[in-house]
N, C-alpha and C positions, 0 to 999 in steps of 0.2 A: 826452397829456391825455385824460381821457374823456371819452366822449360828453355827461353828463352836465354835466362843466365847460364843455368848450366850447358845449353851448346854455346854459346860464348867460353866457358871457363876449360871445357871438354871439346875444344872443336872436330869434329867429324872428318877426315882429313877426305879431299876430292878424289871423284872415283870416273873414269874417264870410260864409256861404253861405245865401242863400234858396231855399229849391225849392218851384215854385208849379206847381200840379196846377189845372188848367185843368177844370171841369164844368161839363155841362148837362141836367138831367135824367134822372142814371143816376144815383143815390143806391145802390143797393146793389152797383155795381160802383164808385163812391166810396170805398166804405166798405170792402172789400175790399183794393182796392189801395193805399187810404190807410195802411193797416194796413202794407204789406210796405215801403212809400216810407218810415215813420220807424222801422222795424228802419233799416234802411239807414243812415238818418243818425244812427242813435244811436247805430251800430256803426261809423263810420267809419276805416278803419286804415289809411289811405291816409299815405303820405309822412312828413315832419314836423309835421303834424297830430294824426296817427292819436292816438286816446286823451288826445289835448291838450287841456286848457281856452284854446288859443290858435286852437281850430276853434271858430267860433260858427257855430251851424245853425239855421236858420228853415223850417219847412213852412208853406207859402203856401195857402191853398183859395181860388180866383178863382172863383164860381159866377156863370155870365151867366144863370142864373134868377132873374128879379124876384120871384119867390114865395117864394125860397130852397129849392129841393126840397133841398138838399146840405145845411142844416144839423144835420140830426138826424144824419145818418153823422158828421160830425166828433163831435157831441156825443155822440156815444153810444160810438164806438171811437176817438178819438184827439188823448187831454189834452193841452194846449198847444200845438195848432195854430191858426194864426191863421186864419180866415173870412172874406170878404168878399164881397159882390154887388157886379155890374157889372152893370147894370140896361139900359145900351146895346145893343142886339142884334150879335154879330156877332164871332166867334174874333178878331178884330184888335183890336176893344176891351178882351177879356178879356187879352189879352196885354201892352195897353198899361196896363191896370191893374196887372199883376204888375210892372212896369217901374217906374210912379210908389212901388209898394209898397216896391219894392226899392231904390229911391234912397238911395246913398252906403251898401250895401254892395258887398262887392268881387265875388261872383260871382252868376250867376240860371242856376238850372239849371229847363228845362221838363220836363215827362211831362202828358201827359193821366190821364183817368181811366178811359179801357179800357185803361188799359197799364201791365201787372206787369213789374216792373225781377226781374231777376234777380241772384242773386249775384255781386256786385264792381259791378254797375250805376255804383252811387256813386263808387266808389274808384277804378276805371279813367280817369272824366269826368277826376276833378281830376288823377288820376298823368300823363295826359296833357297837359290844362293846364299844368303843373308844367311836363312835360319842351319841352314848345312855344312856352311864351307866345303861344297864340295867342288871338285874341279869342276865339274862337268852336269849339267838339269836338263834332262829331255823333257820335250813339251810334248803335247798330242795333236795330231794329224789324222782328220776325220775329212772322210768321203763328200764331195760335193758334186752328184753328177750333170753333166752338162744335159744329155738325154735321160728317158726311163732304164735304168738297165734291163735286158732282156732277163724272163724266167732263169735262165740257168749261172746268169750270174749272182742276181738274187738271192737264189737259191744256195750257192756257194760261198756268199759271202767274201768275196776276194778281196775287197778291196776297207774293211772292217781290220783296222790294225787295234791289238791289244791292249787294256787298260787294267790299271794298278792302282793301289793309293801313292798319294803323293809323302816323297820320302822313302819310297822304296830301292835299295840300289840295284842298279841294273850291271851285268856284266857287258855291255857293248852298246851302241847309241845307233839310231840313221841322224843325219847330221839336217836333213828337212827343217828342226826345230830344236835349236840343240845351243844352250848358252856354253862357252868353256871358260876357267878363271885363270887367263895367260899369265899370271905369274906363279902359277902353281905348273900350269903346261911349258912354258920356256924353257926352263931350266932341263927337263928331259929330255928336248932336241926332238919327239917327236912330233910326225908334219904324214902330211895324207902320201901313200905311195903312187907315184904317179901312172906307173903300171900297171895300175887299175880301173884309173881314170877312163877307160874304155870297157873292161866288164862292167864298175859297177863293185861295191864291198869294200870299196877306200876309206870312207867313215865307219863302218865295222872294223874293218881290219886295223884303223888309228884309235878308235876309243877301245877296243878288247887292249891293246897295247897301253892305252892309259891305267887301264883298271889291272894288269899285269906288274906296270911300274909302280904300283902301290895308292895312284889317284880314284877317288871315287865320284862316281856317276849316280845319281839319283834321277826319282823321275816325278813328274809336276804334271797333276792331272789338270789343273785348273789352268793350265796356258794352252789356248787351243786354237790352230790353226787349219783352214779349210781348205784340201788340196783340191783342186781343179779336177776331176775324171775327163778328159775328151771323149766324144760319140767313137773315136778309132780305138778307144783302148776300152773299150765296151767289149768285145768279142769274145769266143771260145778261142781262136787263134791267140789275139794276144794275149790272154792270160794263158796259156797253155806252154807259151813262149819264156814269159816273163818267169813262171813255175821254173824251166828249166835254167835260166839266168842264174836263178837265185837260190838253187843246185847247186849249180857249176860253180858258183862265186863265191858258198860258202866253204866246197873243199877246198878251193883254190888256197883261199883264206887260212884255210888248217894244214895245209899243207906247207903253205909261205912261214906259219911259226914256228914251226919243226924244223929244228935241226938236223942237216944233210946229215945223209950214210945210212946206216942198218934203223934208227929211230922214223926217219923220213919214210924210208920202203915201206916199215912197218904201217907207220900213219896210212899212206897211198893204199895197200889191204885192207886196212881196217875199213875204211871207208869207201871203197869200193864196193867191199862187203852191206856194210851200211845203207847202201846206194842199190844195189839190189835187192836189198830188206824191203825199203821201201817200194821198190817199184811191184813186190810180191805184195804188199801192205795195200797200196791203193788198187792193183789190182780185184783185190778181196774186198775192197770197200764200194769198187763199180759194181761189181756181182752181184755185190748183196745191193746196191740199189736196184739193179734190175730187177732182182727176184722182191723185191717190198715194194717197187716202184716210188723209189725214193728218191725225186732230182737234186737233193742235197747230197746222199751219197753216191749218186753220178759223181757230180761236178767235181766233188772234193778227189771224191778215188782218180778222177781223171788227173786232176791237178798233181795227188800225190807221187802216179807213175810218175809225169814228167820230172817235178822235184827229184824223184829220185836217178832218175837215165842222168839227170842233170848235174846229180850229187856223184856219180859211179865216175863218168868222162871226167870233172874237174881234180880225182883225185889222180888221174895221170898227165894233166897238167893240160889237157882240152879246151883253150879255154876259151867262151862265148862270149864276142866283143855287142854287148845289145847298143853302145852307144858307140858302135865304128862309124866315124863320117866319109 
């Protein structure tokens, strides 16, 4: 039989994908990457899709600017994409608007809008969806800097996030590059917390909960998207900042899944404790840079104090709003 009779006799039932691009007041980096995100989806050649009118695809624009700074970029570079403001301050509500948006299609795939998907981006998400069934495929996010980074960020590596083979499951996702399979997600009601939306740990804190409810997360090396660095986020200040964020955001986050009373208190200790360790840890990793003259273990031992001042404060509920407007 050929191919062609057997999907005639087997038909492949249609599979409906939104990808919602998340913006906040970067309208010409919008407009840019808006651009490269529906090449992708109009080229899609992935699977039994690929080239199919049984692949329906939706570009999402979630703008969390009440003024709409983002509308003129879609209007200007990219016909038939859908617009909408979320006027609520706060990444958690922008996301939970893509969510309501997206209700009762079958996948939501996120990207921000400093970040250029590279070729296969799209195709790899779903070829591995496909091959996993899992709820959830995180793609990878690599560095693209605007200037040289100075020596000591270099050196530290800050901005180099981790890589795995593909098919690996992970216990918690950032949602930067992150497919989910809503009808595997609907039915559990969970949705990003919105009081987070100002730390920062809302996509942490909803996929750890995915992978808690029994859904799994895997991870997709070959889908690769290239985040933007700005020359202001080049610094020892702000990484030194951001260190402490993402501290603070992950006790926050362990302490949010703890059940109140004597288990809570206990957690708030334990990681407190924790949280001290480390600030002892990185301390001992600057020293020993000094003494070898090592600006790797500078940078990192600097970073690890902060992480940890930043880990000790969010276990008694401190919590650092890096995205307060």
């Amino acid at each position: 039989m050929m191919p062609d009779q057997a999907a005639a006799r087997h038909p492949v039932p249609p599979l409906s994908v939104v990808i919602a691009v998340l913006t906040y007041r970067r309208p010409e980096l919008l407009a840019a990457n808006l651009a490269k995100i529906c090449e992708q989806v109009e080229h899609v050649t992935w699977g039994r899709y690929g080239g199919s009118p049984r692949l329906r695809s939706q570009v999402l624009v979630v703008d969390n600017d009440p003024d709409g700074s983002g509308r003129a970029a879609v209007a200007d570079g990219a016909p038939g994409v859908r617009y909408v403001i979320e006027s609520v301050p706060g990444i958690a509500a922008a996301r939970n608007r893509a969510l309501r948006e997206a209700a009762g299609h079958d996948l939501l795939v996120f990207i921000d809008d400093d970040e250029e998907p590279l070729p296969g981006w799209l195709d790899s998400l779903l070829l591995v969806w496909e091959q996993t069934g899992a709820a959830g495929v995180v793609g990878r996010v690599v560095p693209a800097y605007q200037v040289t980074p100075a020596p000591w960020i270099e050196a530290g590596g800050f901005f180099v996030r981790k890589t795995m083979p593909t098919g690996t499951r992970r216990p918690a996702a950032a949602a930067g590059n992150l497919l989910l399979d809503l009808k595997q997600l609907e039915p559990t009601g969970i949705g990003f917390d919105e009081p987070f939306g100002l730390t920062g740990g809302e996509d942490t804190l909803m996929t750890r909960r995915m992978v808690t409810q029994g859904l799994q997360l895997v991870w997709c090396d070959e889908s690769v998207a290239k985040d933007l660095i700005p020359a202001e986020r080049l610094t020892r200040r702000w990484v030194l900042s951001r260190a402490w964020s993402h501290g603070n955001t992950q006790a926050l986050i362990d302490v949010h899944l703890t059940p109140a009373g004597t288990r809570r208190t206990a957690m708030r200790i334990t990681l407190g404790v924790t949280g001290a360790g480390r600030v002892l840890a990185g301390a001992g990793q600057f020293a020993r840079g000094v003494l070898r003259r090592s600006l790797r273990d500078r940078a990192r031992g600097a970073r690890l104090i902060m992480r940890g001042a930043g880990f000790a404060t969010g276990a008694w509920g401190m919590a650092f709003e890096e995205y307060a407007r």
